[in-house]
C-alpha positions in Angstrom: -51.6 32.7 8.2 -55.0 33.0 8.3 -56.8 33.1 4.9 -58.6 36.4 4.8 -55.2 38.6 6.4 -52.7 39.6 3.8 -48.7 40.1 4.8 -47.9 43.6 5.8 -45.0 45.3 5.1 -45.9 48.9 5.9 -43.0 50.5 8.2 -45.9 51.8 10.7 -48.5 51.4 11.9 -47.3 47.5 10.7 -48.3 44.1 11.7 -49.5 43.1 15.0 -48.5 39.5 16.3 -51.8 37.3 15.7 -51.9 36.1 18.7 -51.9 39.3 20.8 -54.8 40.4 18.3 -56.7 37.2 19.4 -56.4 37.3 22.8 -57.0 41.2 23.2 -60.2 39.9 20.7 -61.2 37.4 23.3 -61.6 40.0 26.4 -62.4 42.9 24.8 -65.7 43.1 26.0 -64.7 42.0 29.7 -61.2 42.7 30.8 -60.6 40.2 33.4 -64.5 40.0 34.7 -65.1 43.4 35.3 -68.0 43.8 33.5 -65.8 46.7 31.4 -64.1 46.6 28.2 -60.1 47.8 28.5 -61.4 51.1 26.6 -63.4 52.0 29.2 -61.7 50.8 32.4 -60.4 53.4 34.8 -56.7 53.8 34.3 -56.6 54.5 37.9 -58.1 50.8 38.9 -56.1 48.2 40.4 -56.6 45.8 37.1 -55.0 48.5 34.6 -52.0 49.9 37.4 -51.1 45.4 37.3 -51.2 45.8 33.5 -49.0 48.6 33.5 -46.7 47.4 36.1 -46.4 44.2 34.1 -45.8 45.7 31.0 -42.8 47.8 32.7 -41.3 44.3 34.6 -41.3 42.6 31.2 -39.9 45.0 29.3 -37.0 46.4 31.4 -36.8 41.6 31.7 -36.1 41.5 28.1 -33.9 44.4 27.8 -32.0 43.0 30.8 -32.0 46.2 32.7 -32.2 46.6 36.9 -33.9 49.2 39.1 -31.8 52.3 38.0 -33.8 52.4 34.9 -37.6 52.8 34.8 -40.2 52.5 31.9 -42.5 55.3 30.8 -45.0 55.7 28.7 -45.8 58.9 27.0 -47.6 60.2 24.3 -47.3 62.4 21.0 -45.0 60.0 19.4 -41.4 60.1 18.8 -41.8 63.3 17.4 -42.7 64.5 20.9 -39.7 63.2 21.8 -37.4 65.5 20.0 -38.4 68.5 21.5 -38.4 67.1 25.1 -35.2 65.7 25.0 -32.9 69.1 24.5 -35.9 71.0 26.4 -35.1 68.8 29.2 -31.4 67.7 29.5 -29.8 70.8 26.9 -28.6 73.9 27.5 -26.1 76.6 25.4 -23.3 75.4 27.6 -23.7 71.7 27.3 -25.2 71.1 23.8 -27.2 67.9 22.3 -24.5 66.4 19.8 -26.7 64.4 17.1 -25.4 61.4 14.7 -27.3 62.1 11.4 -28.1 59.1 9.6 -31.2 59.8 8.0 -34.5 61.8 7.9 -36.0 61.3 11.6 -32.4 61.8 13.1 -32.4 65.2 10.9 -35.8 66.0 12.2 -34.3 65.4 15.7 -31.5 67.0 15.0 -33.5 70.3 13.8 -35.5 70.6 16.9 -32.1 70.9 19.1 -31.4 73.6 16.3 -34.8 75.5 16.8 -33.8 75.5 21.1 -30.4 76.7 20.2 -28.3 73.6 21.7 -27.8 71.0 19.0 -24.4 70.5 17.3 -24.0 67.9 14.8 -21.4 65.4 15.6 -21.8 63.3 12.3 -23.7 63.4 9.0 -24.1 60.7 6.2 -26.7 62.8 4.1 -23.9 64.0 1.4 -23.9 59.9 0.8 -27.8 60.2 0.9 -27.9 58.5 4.1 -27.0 54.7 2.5 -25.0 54.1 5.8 -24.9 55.4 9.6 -21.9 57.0 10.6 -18.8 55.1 12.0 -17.3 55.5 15.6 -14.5 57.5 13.9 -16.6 60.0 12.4 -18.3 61.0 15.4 -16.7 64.6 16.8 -19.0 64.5 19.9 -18.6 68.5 22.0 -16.4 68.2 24.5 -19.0 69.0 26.9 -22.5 67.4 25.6 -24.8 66.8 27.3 -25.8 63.4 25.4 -24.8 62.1 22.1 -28.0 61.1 20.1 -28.4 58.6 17.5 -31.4 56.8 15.5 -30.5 53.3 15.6 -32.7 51.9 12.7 -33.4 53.8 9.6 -36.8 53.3 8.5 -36.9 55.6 5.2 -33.3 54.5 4.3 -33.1 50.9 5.4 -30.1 51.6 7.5 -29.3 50.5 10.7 -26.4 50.6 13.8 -24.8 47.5 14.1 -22.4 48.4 16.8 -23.3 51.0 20.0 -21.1 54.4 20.3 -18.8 54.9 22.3 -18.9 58.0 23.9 -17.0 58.3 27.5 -19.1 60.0 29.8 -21.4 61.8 27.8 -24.7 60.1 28.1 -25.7 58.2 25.0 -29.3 58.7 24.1 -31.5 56.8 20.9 -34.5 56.9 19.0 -35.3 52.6 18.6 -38.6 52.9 16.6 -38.2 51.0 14.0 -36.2 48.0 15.6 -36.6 48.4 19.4 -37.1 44.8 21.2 -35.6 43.2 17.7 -32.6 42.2 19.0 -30.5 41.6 22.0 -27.7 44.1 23.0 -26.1 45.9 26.9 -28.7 48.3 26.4 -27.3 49.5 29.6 -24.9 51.6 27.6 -27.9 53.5 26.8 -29.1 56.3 29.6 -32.4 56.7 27.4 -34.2 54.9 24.7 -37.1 56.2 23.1 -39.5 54.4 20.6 -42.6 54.9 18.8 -44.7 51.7 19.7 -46.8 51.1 16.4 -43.8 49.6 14.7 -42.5 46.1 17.3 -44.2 46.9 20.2 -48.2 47.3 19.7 -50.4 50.1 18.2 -49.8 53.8 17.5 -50.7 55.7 20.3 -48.2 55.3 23.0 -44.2 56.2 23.2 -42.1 53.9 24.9 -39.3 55.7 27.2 -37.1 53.4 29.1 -34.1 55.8 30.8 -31.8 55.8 34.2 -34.2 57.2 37.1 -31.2 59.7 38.1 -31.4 60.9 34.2 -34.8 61.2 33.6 -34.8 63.1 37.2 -33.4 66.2 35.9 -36.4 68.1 34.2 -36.0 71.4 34.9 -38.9 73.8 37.0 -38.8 76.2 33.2 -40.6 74.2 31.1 -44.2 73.1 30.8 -45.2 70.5 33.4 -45.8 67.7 30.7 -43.2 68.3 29.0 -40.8 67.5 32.5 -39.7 63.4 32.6 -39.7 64.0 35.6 -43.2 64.7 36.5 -43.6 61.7 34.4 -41.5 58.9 36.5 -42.8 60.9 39.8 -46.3 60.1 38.4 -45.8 56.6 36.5 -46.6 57.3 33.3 -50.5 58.8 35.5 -49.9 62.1 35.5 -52.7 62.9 32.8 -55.0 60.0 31.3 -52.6 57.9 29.5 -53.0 55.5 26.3 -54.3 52.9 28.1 -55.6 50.5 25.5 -52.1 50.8 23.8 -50.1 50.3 26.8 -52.0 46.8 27.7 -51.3 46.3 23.9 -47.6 46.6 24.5 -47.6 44.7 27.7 -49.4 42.0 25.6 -46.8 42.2 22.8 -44.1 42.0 25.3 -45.2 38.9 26.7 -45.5 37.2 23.3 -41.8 38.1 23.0 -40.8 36.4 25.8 -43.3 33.1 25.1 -41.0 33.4 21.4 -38.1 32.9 23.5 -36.7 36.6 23.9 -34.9 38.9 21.7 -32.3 36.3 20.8 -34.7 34.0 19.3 -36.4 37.0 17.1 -32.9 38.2 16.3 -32.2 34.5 14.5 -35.5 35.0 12.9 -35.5 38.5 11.8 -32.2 38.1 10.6 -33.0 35.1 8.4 -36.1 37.2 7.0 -33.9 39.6 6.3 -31.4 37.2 4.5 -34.3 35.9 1.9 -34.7 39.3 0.5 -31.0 40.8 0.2 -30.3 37.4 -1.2 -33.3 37.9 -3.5 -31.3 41.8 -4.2 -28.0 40.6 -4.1 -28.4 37.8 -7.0 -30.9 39.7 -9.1 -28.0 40.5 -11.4 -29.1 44.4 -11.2 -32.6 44.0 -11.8 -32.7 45.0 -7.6 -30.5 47.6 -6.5 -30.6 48.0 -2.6 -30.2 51.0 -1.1 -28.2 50.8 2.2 -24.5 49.9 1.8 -23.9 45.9 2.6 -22.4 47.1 6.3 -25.4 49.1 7.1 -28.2 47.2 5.9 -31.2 47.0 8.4 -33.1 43.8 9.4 -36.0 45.5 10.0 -36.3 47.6 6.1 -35.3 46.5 3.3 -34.9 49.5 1.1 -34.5 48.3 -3.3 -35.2 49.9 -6.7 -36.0 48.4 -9.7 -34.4 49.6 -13.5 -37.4 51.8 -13.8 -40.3 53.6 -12.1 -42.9 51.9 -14.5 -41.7 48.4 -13.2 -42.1 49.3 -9.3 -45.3 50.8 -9.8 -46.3 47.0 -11.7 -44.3 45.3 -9.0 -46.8 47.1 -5.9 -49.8 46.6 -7.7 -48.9 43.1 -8.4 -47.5 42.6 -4.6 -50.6 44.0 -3.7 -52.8 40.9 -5.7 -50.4 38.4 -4.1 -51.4 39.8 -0.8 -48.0 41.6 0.1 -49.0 44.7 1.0 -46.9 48.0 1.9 -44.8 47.7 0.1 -44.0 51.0 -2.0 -41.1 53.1 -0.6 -41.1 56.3 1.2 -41.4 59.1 -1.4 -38.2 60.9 -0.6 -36.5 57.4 -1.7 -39.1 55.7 -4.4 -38.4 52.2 -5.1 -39.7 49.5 -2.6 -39.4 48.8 1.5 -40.4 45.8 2.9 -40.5 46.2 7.0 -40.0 42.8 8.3 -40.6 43.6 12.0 -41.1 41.2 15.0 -44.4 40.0 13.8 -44.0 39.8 10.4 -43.4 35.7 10.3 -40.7 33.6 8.1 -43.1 32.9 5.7 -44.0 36.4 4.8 -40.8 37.2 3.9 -40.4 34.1 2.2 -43.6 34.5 0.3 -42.0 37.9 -1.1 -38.5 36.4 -2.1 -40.3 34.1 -4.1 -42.7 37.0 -5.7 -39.3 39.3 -6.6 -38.0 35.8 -8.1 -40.8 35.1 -10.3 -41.4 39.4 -10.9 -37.8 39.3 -12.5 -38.6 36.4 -14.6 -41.2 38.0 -16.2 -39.9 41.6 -16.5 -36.2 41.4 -17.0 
């Protein structure tokens, strides 16, 4: 770690691998000798259309995936996405069912609501959302016309740890907060949609990674941007996309692969995540986690502390350590550390140690 950057835990916009940040450094003046920086290149020039088309090949690569799916990228965030999704694929007749395992799967859930075609299939809120629902909870409609779920949990610190079944209803998920973290048959998915600015680059850009003969189906009533369709007919060119952020992606998935895929960042994140509920589970109470032990996320680690005086001590303290982000989302309190792809082994490490030591002295 280089002496003047700190360890960031926010959950987003988070840390970017260092060496993507260098090397975008190195040609940010002149992409590839054209005299132009990646800001101000055309996105219709042949050097950005290979970035793109690189980013795609290296993505759909690492999440194993053939030519029935294709790779877009969008904008307004996954937010965006929460609208498009029952504008596009939902209808009176053939609802959205929605998994509800915490606040952006409620939010997602809600816009179905405002369209008049989501029904909830499952709900975890009464338990104040410290697990995801289990297969035998889920009472998908008959006739859905996709089951949706948020895989990772940012606010909460929960996270799936097995995929849905769901028969031939399409199965449809938000991945922001862990998408590219891990291996699994993401071919169980028919769309995946993810906010880039937590594993995969900067804010700016939404990652959507679907079947071609899904994303197809955008109906002729709804406004042209709106339409996935008009999207994979364009590829991702339809209107002036993020460019700088999608060459940050494409960037960030090549450093995956150089790590040695998502199997090799699953061992790592998993043993980040390990130092810190280890650091929670043997604090003898001083740390109380959050998430229930079968739902606990790699990517946030959600913890309280005995009282709200000590976790306002234990940010500012963090903070003069250089482990920054750390304060929790305000509907929760308490503390979240996001240990996503870039955050290395010895950030995490670095905190166990603080939370160690912090204890000593306060408990």
């Amino acid at each position: 770690m280089e002496a003047n950057r700190v360890y960031n835990f926010n959950p987003g916009p988070a840390m970017q691998p260092l060496e993507v940040l260098k090397e975008a450094q190195a040609e940010f003046l002149n992409f590839q000798n054209t005299g132009e920086s990646i800001l101000e290149i055309s996105h219709r020039a042949k050097e950005f259309e290979a970035v793109l088309e690189k980013a795609k090949t290296d993505i759909k690569e690492l999440m194993g995936l053939g030519e029935d799916y294709d790779v877009l990228f969008l904008q307004g965030g996954a937010s965006t996405q929460f609208a498009m999704l029952p504008m596009n694929f939902a209808t009176p007749e053939r609802v959205g069912s929605y998994a509800v395992s915490g606040s952006f799967a409620q939010k997602a859930y809600e816009e179905a609501q405002i369209l008049g075609v989501g029904h909830l299939a499952a709900s975890t809120k009464s338990e104040d959302f410290r697990r995801v629902p289990w297969q035998e909870e889920m009472k998908i409609a008959p006739d859905a016309a996709y089951l949706h779920i948020c895989c990772n949990n940012t606010i909460y610190g929960t996270e799936y740890h097995y995929i849905p079944e769901t028969g031939n209803i399409p199965l449809i998920a938000d991945m922001s907060s862990d998408m590219l973290s891990r291996p699994m048959d993401f071919s169980k998915f028919t769309l995946i949609y993810a906010g880039a600015q937590k594993n995969l680059g900067p804010a700016g850009v939404t990652l959507v990674v679907g079947r071609k003969e899904f994303l197809a189906q955008s109906p002729q009533t709804i406004p042209t941007m709106l339409r996935y369709a008009v999207h994979l007919d364009k590829n991702s060119l339809y209107n002036t996309p993020p460019a700088f952020c999608i060459y940050m992606v494409g960037k960030t998935a090549a450093w995956i692969k150089e790590q040695g895929g998502l199997t090799a960042l699953a061992e790592r994140n998993a043993k980040k995540a390990a130092l810190l509920y280890d650091a929670i589970d043997n604090s003898g109470g001083f740390y109380r986690g959050h998430a229930e032990p079968g739902s606990r996320s790699f990517m946030n680690i959600t913890f309280r502390l005995p009282t709200e005086e000590l976790e306002k001590k234990f940010v500012e303290e963090a903070k003069a350590a250089k482990l920054c982000g750390i304060k929790g989302h305000r509907s929760v309190g308490g503390m979240r550390a996001s240990l996503y792809n870039a955050m290395p082994y010895e950030g995490a490490a670095r905190l166990a140690d603080f939370m160690e030591q912090f204890k000593k002295s306060n408990g």
